[in-house]
C-alpha positions as CSV (number, residue, x, y, z in Angstrom):
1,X,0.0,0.0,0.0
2,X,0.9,3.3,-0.9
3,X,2.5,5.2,1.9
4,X,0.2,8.6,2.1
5,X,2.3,11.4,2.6
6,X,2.2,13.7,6.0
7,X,1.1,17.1,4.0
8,X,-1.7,14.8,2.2
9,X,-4.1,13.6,5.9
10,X,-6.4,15.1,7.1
11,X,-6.2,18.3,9.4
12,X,-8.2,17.7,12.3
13,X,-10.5,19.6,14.8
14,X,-10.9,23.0,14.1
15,X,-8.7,23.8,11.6
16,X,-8.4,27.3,9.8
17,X,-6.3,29.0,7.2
18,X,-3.1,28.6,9.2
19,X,-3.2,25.3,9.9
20,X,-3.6,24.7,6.2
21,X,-0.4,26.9,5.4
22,X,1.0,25.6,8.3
23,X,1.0,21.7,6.9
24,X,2.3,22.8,3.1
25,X,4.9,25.1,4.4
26,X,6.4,22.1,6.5
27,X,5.7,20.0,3.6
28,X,8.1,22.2,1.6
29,X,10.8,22.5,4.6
30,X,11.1,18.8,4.7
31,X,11.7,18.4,1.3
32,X,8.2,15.8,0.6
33,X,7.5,18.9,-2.4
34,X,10.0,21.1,-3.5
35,X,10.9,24.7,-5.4
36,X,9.1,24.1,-8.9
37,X,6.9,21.3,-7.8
38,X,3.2,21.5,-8.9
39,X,0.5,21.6,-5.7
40,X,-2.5,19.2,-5.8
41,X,-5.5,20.9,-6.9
42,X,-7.6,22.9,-4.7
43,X,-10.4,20.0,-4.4
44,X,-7.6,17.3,-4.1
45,X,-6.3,19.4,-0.9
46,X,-10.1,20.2,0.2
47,X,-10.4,16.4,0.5
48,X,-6.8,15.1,1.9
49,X,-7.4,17.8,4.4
50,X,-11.5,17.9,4.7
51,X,-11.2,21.3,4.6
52,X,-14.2,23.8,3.0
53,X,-13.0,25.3,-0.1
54,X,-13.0,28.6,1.0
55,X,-10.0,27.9,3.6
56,X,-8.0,26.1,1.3
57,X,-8.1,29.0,-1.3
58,X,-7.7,31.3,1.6
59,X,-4.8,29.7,2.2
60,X,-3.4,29.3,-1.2
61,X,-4.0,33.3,-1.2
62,X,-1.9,33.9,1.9
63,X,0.9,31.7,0.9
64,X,1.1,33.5,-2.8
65,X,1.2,37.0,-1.2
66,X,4.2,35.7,1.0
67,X,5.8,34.5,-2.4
68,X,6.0,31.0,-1.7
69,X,3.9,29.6,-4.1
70,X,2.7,31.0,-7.6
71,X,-0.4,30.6,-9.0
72,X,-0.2,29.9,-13.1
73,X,-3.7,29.9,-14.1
74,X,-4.4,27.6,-16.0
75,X,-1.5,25.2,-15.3
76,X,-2.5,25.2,-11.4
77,X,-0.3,26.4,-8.5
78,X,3.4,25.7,-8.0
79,X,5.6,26.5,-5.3
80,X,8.2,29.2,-6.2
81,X,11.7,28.6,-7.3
82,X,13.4,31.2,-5.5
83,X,13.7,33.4,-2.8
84,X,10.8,36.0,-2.4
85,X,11.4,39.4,-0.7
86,X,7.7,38.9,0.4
87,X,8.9,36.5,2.7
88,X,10.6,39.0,4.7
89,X,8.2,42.1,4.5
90,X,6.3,41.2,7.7
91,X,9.2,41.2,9.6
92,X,10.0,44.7,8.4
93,X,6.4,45.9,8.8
94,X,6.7,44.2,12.6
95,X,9.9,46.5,13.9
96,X,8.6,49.2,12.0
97,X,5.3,49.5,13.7
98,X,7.3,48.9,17.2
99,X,7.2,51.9,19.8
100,X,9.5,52.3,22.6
101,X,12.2,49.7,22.1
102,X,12.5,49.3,18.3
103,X,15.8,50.9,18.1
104,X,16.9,48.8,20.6
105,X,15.6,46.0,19.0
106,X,16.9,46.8,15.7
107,X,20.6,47.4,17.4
108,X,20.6,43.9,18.7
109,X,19.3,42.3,15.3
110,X,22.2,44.1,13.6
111,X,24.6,42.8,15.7
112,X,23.3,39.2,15.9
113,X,23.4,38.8,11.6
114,X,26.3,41.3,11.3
115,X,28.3,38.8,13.8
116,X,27.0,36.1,12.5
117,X,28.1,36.6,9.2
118,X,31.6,37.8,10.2
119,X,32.1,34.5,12.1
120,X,31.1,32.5,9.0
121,X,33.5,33.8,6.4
122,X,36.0,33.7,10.1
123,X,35.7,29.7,10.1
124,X,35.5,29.3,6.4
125,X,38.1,31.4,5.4
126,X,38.3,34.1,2.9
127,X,39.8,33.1,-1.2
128,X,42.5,35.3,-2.7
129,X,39.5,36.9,-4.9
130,X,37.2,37.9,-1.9
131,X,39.8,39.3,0.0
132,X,41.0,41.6,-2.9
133,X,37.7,42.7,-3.6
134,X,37.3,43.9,0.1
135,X,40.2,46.0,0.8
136,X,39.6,47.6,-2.6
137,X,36.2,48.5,-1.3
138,X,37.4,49.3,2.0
139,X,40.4,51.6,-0.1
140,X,37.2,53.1,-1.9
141,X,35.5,53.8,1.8
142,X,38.8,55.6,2.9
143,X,39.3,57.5,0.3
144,X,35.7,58.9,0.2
145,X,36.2,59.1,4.2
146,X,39.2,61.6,3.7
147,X,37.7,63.6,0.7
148,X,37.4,67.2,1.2
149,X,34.8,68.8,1.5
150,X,33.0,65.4,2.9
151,X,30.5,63.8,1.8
152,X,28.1,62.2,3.5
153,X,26.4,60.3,1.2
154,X,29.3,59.1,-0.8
155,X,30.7,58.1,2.5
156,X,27.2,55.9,3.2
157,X,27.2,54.2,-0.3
158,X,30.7,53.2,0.4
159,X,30.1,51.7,3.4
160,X,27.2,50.1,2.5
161,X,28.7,48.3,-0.5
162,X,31.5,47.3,2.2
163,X,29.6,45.6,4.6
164,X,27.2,43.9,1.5
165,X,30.5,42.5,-0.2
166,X,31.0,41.2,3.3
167,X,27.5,39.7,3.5
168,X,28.0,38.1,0.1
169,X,30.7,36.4,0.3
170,X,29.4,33.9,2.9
171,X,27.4,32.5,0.1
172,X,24.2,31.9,1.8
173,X,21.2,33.4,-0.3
174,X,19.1,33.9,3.5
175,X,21.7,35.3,5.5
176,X,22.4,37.6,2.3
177,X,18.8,38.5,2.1
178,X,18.1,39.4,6.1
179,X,21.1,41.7,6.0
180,X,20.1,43.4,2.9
181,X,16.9,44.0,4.7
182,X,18.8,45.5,8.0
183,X,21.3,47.5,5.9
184,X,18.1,48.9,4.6
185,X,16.2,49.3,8.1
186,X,19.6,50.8,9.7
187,X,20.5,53.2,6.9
188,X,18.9,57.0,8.0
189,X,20.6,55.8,11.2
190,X,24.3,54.9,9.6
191,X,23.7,58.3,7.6
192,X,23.4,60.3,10.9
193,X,26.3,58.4,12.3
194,X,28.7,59.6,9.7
195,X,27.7,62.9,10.0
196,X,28.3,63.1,13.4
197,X,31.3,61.1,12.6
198,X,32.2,64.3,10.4
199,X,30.9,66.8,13.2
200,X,33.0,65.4,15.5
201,X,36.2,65.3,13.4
202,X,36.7,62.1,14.2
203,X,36.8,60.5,10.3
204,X,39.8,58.4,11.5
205,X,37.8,56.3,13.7
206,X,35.3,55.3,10.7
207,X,38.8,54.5,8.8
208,X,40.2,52.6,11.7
209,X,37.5,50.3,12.5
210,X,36.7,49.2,9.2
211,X,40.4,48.3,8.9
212,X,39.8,46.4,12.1
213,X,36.8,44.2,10.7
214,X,38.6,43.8,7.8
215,X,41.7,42.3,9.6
216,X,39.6,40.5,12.1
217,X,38.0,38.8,9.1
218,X,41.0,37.6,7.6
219,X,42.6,36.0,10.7
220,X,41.1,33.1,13.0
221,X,41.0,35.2,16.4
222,X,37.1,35.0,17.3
223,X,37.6,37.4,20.1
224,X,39.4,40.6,18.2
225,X,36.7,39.9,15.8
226,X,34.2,40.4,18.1
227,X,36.0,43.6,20.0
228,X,36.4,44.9,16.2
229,X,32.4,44.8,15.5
230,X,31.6,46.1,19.2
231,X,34.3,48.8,18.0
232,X,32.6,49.8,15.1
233,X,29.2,50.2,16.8
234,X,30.6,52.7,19.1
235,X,28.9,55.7,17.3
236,X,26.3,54.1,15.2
237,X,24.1,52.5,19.0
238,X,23.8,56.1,20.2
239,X,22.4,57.4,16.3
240,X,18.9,57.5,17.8
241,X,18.9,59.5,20.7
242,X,20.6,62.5,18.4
């Protein structure tokens, strides 16, 4: 006898839309359908589940507006071959609408991804290529640092495509993707930091620390690593409160 698979019984009690979304998504996690792979039809899931209509379409809805599955009328529905920005946006929209401790919040999800990522390229080690390609960018950022008159927002693009380059080369399309989304949640708050930066005279410091992270990255010491991204926040926590 045919083995029935887990995504394919029935959903018991009261279910509603999430618990329909709930038993594809974990489907797709655990590999029983895949990126590319067509759904069953909406009355084949009505019945596996003995479901109404109405929540399985609801459902189908939900799980399209989050980009994981794409309906192809009239081919039927298929779950998505790629990584979806939609997937994401409620996080966004959740420390956005936050009130008293989102900057906080945001302060320690930078720091959790940023050292994350530093830690990966730390333990698998940086090619000839990638590490190149980041002191030329971090060059780039010193340069633009020491240009007079400064420049602000030559200054912020330069960082920006320094800590990306640094995001990409750990090779892992999610982490790349959540720190695109903080880079973009942090950056009226990296701007004001470099202008202070510039207020306070102290452009060697946004030279220095990059320099840090950059040799940090390239050597196997976990803990200057560490003391080089807790350097580099030294301005950029307090951006808030200015």
């Amino acid at each position: 006898m045919e083995k029935k698979s887990n995504m394919m019984k029935p959903i018991n009690n009261k279910s509603l839309v999430q618990k329909v979304i709930d038993r594809i998504t974990d489907a797709i996690v655990e590999g029983e359908i895949r990126p590319g792979d067509k759904l069953p039809t909406e009355m084949e899931l009505v019945s596996a589940f003995q479901v109404g209509r109405n929540t399985v379409r609801e459902a189908i809805r939900v799980l399209s507006a989050y980009g994981v599955v794409e309906i192809r009328r009239p081919e039927g529905t298929f779950v998505c071959d790629g990584f979806s920005d939609n997937l994401i946006n409620p996080m966004i929209y959740g420390i956005i609408l936050q009130k008293d401790r989102s900057y906080q919040d945001l302060i320690g999800l930078r720091r959790i991804i940023e050292d994350g990522i530093m830690q990966l390229i730390v333990e698998r080690g940086l090619s000839e290529t990638e590490l190149e390609e980041l002191e030329r960018l971090c060059d780039d950022l010193t340069d633009k640092i020491w240009k007079d008159p400064p420049d602000v927002e030559l200054v912020l693009e330069a960082d920006m495509a320094f800590h990306n380059e640094v995001a990409r080369v750990t090779g892992n399309s999610l982490v790349i993707k959540i720190h695109d989304i903080v880079v973009d949640l942090t950056r009226a708050s990296r701007r004001r930091t470099i202008q202070h930066i510039f207020e306070k005279n102290d452009q060697g410091y946004l030279a220095s620390t990059h320099r840090e992270l950059l040799q940090a990255l390239h050597g196997t010491d976990m803990t200057a690593l560490h003391q080089a991204i807790s350097n580099s926040y030294f301005y950029w926590k307090d951006s808030y409160k200015w």
